[in-house]
C-alpha positions as CSV (number, residue, x, y, z in Angstrom):
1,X,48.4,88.0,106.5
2,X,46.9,87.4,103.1
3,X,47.0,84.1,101.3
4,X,48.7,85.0,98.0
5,X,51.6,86.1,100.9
6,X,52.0,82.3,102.0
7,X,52.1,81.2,98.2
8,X,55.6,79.8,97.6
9,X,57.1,79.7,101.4
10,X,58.8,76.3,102.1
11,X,57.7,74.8,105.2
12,X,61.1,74.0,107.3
13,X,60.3,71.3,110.7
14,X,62.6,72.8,113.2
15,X,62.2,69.2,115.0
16,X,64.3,67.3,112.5
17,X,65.6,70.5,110.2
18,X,63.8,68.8,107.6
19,X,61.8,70.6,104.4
20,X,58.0,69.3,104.8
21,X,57.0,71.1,101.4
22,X,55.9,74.5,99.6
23,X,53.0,76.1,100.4
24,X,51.3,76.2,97.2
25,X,51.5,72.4,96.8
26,X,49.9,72.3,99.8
27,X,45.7,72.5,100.9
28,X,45.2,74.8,103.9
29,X,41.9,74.2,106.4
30,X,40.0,77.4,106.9
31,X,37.3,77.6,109.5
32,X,34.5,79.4,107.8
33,X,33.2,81.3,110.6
34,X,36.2,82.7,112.3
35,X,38.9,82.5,109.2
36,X,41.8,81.2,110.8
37,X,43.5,78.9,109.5
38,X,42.9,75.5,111.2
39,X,46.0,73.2,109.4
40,X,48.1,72.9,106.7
41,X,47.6,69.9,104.9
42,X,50.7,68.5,102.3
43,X,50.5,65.8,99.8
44,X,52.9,62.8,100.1
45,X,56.1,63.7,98.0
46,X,55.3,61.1,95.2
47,X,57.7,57.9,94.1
48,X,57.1,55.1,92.0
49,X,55.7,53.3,94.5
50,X,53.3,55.9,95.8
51,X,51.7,55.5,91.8
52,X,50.7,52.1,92.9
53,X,49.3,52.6,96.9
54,X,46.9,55.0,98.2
55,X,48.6,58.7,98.8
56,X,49.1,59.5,102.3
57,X,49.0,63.2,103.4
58,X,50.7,65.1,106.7
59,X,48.6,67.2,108.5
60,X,49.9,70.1,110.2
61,X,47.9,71.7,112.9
62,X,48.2,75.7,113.0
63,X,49.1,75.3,116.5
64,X,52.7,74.0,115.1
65,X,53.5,77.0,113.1
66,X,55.7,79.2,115.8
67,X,57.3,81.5,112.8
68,X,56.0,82.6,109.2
69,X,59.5,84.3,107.7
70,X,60.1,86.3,104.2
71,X,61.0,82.5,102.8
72,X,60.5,80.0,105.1
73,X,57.4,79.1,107.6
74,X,58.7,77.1,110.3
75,X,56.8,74.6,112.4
76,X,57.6,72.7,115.6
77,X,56.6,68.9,114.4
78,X,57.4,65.6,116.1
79,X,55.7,61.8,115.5
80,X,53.1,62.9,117.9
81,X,52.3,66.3,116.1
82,X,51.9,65.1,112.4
83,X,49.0,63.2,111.3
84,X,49.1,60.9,108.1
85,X,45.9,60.0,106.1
């Protein structure tokens, strides 16, 4: 699957039902020997208290992805899954 294929694709936790974010707004790891994608990595959805504190991002291992659709790319992601930084 090709990058530019990802592009747009909102990302849809089937744990909660929840909409994490858009690929595209997103940062994805790469390992640069093997090319897989490693994790997903989504910037804090921004309020006008997140101005004033440090943003916080969710990471999102590949492991959590279990389905890339035409629209959608959903991932299996409890608390224990998901790492803020």
């Amino acid at each position: 699957m090709k990058l530019s294929e990802l592009i747009g694709k909102k990302i849809v936790n089937v744990f909660d039902g929840g909409i994490l974010g858009t690929v595209g707004d997103s940062d994805l790891v790469i390992d640069p020997f093997s090319g897989e994608i490693e994790s997903i990595i989504l910037p804090n959805k921004s309020n006008i208290l997140n101005l004033w504190f440090q943003k916080q991002q969710l990471v999102i291992p590949w492991e959590a992805v279990k389905k890339v659709g035409s629209e959608v790319i959903v991932v299996d992601l409890d608390e224990s899954h998901g790492k803020m930084w």
